[in-house]
KENU-993085 format. One record per residue (C-alpha): residue number from 1; residue in three letters; x negated, y negated, z. Coordinates in nm, 4 decimals. Example, Ala and Ser with C-alpha at 12.3 -4.5 7.8 and 13.67 -1.06 7.14 Angstrom:
<pts>
+-----+--------+----------+----------+----------+
| num | residu |        x |        y |        z |
+-----+--------+----------+----------+----------+
|   1 |    Ala |  -1.2300 |   0.4500 |   0.7800 |
|   2 |    Ser |  -1.3670 |   0.1060 |   0.7140 |
+-----+--------+----------+----------+----------+
</pts>
This chain:
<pts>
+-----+--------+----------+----------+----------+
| num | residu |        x |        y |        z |
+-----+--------+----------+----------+----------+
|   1 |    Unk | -31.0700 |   4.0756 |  15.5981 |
|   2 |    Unk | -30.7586 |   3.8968 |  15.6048 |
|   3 |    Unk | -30.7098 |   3.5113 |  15.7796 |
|   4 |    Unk | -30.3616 |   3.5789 |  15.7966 |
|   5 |    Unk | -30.4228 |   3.9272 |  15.9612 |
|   6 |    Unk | -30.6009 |   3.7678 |  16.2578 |
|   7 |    Unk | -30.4188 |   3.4398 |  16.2884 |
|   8 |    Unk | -30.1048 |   3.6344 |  16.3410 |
|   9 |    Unk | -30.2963 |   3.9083 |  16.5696 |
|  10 |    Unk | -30.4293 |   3.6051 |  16.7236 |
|  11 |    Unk | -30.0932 |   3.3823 |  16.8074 |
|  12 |    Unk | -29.8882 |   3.7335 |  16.9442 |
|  13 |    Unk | -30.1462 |   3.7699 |  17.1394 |
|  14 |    Unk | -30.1587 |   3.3575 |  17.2751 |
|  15 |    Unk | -29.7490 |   3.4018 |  17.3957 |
|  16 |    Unk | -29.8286 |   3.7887 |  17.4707 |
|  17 |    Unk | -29.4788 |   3.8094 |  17.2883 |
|  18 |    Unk | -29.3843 |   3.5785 |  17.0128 |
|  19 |    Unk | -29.0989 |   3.6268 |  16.7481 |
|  20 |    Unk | -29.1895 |   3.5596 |  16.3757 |
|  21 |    Unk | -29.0598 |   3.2662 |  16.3476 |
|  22 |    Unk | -29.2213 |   3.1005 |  16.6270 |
|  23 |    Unk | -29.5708 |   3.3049 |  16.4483 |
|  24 |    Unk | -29.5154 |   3.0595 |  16.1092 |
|  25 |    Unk | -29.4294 |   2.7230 |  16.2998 |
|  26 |    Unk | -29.7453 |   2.7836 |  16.4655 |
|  27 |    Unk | -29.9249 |   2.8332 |  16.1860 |
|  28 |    Unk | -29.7738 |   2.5420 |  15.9626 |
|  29 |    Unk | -29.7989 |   2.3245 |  16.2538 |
|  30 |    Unk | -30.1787 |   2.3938 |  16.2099 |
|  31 |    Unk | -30.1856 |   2.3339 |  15.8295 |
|  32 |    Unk | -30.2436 |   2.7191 |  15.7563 |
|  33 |    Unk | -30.0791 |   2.6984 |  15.4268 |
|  34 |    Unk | -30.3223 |   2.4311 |  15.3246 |
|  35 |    Unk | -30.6901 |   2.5699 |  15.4576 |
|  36 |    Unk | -30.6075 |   2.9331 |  15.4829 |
|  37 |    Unk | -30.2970 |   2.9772 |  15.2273 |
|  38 |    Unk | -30.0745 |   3.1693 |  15.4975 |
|  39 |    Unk | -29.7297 |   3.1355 |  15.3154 |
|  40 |    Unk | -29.3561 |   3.2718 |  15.5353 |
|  41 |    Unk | -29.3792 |   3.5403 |  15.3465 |
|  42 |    Unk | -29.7453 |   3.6476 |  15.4235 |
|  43 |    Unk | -29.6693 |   3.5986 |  15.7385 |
|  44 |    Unk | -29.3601 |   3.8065 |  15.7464 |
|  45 |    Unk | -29.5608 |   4.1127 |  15.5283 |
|  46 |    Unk | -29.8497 |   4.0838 |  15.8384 |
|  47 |    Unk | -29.6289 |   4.1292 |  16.1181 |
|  48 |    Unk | -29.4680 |   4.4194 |  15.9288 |
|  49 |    Unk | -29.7753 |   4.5880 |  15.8027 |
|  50 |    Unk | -29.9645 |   4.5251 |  16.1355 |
|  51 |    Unk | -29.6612 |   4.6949 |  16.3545 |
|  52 |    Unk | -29.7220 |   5.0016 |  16.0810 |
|  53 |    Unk | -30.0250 |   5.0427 |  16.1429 |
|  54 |    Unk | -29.9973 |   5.0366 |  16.5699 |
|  55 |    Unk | -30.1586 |   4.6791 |  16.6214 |
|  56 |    Unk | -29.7867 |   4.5347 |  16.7117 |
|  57 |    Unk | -29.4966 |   4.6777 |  16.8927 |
|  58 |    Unk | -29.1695 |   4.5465 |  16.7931 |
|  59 |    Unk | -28.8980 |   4.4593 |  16.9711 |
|  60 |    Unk | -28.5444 |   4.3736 |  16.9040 |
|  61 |    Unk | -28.4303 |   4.2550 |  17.2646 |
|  62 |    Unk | -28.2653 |   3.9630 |  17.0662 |
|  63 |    Unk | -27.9959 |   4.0109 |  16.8918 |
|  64 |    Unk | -28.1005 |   3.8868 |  16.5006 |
|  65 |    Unk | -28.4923 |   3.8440 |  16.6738 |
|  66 |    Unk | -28.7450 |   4.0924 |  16.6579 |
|  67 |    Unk | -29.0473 |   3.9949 |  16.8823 |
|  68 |    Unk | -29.3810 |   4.1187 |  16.8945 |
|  69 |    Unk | -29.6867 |   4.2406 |  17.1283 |
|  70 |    Unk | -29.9985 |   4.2749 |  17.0888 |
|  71 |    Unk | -30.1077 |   4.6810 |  17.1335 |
|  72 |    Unk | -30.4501 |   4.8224 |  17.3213 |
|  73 |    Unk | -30.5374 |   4.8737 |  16.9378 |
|  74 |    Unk | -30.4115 |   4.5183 |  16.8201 |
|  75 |    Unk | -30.6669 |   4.4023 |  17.0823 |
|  76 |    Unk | -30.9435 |   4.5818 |  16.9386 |
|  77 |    Unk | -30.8592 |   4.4818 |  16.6118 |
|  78 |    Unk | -30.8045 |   4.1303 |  16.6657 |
|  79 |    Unk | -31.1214 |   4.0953 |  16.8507 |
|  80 |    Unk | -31.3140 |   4.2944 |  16.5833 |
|  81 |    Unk | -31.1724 |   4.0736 |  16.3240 |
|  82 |    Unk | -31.2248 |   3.7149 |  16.5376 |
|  83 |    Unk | -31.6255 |   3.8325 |  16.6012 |
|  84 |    Unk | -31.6414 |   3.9120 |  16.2241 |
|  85 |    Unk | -31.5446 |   3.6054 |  16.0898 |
|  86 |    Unk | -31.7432 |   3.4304 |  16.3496 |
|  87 |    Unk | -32.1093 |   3.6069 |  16.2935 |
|  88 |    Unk | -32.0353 |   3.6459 |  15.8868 |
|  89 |    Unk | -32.0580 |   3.3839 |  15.6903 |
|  90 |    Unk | -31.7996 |   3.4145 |  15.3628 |
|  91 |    Unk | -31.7222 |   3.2059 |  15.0835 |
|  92 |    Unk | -31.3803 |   3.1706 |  15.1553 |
|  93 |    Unk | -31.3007 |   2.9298 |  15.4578 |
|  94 |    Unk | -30.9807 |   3.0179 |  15.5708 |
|  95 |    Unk | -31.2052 |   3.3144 |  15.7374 |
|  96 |    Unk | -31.4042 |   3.1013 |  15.9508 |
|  97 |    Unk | -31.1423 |   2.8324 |  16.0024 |
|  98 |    Unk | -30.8740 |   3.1248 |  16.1458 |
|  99 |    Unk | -31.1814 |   3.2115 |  16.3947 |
| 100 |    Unk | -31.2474 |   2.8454 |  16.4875 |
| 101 |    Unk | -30.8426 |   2.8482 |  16.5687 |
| 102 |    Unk | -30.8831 |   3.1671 |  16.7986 |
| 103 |    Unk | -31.2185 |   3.0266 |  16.9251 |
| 104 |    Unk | -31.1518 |   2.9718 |  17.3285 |
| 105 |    Unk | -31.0198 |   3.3778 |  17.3076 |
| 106 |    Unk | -31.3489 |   3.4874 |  17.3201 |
| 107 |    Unk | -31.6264 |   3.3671 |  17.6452 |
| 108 |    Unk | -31.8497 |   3.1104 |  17.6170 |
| 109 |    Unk | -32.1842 |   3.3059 |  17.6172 |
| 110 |    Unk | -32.0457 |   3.5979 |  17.3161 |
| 111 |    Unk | -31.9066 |   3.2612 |  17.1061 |
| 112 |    Unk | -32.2804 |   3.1208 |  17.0726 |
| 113 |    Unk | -32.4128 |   3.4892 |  17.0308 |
| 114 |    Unk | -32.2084 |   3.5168 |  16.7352 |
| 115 |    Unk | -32.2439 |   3.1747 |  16.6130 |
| 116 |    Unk | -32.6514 |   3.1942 |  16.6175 |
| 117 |    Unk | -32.5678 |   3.5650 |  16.4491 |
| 118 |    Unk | -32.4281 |   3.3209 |  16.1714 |
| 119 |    Unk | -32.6949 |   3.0588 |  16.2066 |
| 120 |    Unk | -32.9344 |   3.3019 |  16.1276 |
| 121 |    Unk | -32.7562 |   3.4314 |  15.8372 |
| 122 |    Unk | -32.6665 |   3.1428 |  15.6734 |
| 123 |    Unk | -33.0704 |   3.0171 |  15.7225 |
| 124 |    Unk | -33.1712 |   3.3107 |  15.5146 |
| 125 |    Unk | -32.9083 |   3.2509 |  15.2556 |
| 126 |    Unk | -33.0396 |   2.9133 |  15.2743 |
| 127 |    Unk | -33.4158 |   2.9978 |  15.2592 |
| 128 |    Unk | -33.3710 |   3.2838 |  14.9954 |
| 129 |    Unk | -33.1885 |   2.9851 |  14.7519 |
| 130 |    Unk | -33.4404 |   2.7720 |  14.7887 |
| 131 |    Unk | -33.6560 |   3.0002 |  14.6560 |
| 132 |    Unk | -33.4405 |   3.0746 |  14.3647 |
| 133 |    Unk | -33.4263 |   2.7012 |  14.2720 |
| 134 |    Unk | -33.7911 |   2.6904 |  14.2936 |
| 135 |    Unk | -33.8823 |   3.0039 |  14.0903 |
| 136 |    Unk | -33.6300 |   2.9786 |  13.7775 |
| 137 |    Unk | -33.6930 |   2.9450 |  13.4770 |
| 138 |    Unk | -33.4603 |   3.0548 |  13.2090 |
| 139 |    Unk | -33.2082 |   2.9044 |  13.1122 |
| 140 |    Unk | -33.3005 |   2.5460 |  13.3225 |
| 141 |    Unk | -32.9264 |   2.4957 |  13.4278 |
| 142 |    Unk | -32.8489 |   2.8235 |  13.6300 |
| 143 |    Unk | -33.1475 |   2.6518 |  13.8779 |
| 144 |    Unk | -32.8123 |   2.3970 |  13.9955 |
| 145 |    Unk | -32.5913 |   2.7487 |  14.0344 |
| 146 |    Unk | -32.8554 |   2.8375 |  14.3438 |
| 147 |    Unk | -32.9213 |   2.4671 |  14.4516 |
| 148 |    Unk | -32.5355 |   2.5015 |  14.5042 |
| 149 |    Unk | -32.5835 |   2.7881 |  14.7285 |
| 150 |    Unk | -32.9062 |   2.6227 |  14.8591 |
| 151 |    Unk | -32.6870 |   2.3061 |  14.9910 |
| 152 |    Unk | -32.3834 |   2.4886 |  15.1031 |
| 153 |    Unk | -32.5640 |   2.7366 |  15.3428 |
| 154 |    Unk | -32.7912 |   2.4657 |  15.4611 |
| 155 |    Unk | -32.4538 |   2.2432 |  15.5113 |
| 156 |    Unk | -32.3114 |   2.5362 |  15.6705 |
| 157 |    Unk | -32.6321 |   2.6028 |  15.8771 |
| 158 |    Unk | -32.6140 |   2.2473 |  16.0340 |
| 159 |    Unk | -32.2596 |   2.2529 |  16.1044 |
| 160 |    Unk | -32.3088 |   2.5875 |  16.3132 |
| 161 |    Unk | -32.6068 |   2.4557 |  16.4659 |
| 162 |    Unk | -32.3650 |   2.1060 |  16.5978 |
| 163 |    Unk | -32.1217 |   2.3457 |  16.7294 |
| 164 |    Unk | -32.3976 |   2.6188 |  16.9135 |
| 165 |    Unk | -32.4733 |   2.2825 |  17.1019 |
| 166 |    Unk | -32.1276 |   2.1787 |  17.1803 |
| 167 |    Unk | -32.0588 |   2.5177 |  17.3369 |
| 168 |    Unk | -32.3409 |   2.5366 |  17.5477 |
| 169 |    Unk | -32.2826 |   2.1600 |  17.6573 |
| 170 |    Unk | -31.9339 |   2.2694 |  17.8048 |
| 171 |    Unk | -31.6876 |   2.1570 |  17.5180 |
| 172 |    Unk | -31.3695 |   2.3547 |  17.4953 |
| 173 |    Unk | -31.2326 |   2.5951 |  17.7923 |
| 174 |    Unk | -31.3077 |   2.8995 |  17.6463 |
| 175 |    Unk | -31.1942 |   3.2201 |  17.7326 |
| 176 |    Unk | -31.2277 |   3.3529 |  18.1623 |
| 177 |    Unk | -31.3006 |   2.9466 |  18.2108 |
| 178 |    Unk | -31.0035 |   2.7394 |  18.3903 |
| 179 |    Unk | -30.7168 |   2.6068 |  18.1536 |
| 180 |    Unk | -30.8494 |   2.8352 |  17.8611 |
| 181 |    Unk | -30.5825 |   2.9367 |  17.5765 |
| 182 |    Unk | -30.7857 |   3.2678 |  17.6076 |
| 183 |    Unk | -30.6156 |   3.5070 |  17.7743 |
| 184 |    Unk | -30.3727 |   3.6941 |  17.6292 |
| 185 |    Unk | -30.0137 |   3.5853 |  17.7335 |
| 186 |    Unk | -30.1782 |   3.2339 |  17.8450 |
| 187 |    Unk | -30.0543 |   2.9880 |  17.5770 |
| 188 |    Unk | -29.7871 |   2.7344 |  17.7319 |
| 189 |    Unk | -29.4219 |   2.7554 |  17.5210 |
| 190 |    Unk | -29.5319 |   2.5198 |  17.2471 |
| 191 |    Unk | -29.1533 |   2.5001 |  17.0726 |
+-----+--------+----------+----------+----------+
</pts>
């Protein structure tokens, strides 16, 4: 799965039209190139690739503008790829950090479904380390490789577990909730 793919799936959808350029600013205004590694040209290859393949309808209203919206199949996809990311835990961050920034799209109650999905994942990853650690033998210094993966689910597991609670105390307007980002077409004109 591709951060890039669903942060750009994710911001056309925000405006419910949005123009390529305003796609990047959005994105580098977020620090995207740092935690996720979305580059202008990444960007430009998504909206491309993702029109191909019938997620995005392009427009070119504008003279010199193209702008984009989100398809019934771009829907699909983007929420497929937002509850992925959420439920999965990955090695790579920018996964979970482009579902964190399309977080209020989905309601309350299916964000901590997904989350304890992850919670329970990342328990077992964290369990089935330990176990590793305890059991190994030869050679004595691959024991740190799964103390690594021991500490990093467990990390991960607590982290999840802080933001299961923040959900279900109210934080964030999350999507069908008053002033939520959620709904497609709903984010203000940020430029």
């Amino acid at each position: 799965m591709s951060a890039t793919r669903l942060l750009v799936l994710g911001i056309v959808r925000g405006y419910g039209r949005a123009h390529g350029y305003r796609v990047g600013s959005d994105l580098l205004s977020w620090g995207a190139d740092e935690w996720a590694n979305v580059k202008w040209g990444s960007i430009y290859h998504a909206l491309r690739k993702l029109t191909a393949d019938g997620f995005l309808l392009d427009r070119d209203e504008v003279p010199g503008r193209t702008d984009y919206e989100l398809t019934e199949r771009g829907e699909a996809e983007f929420q497929r790829l937002l509850r992925d990311a959420l439920r999965r835990p990955n090695p790579r961050p920018d996964l979970i950090g482009a579902a964190l920034a399309m977080l209020p799209s989905l309601p309350r109650a299916d964000a901590v479904r997904l989350l304890r999905e992850r919670l329970a994942a990342l328990e077992e990853t964290r369990d089935k380390a330990r176990a590793q650690v305890e059991g190994w033998a030869d050679p004595p210094h691959v024991r740190e490789l799964f103390g690594l993966w021991e500490h990093t689910a467990a990390g991960g597991a607590e982290w999840t577990r802080g933001l299961i609670q923040r959900l279900e105390a109210g934080a964030y307007p999350m999507a069908g909730e008053p002033d939520s980002p959620g709904t497609p077409g709903s984010w203000p004109d940020l430029l």
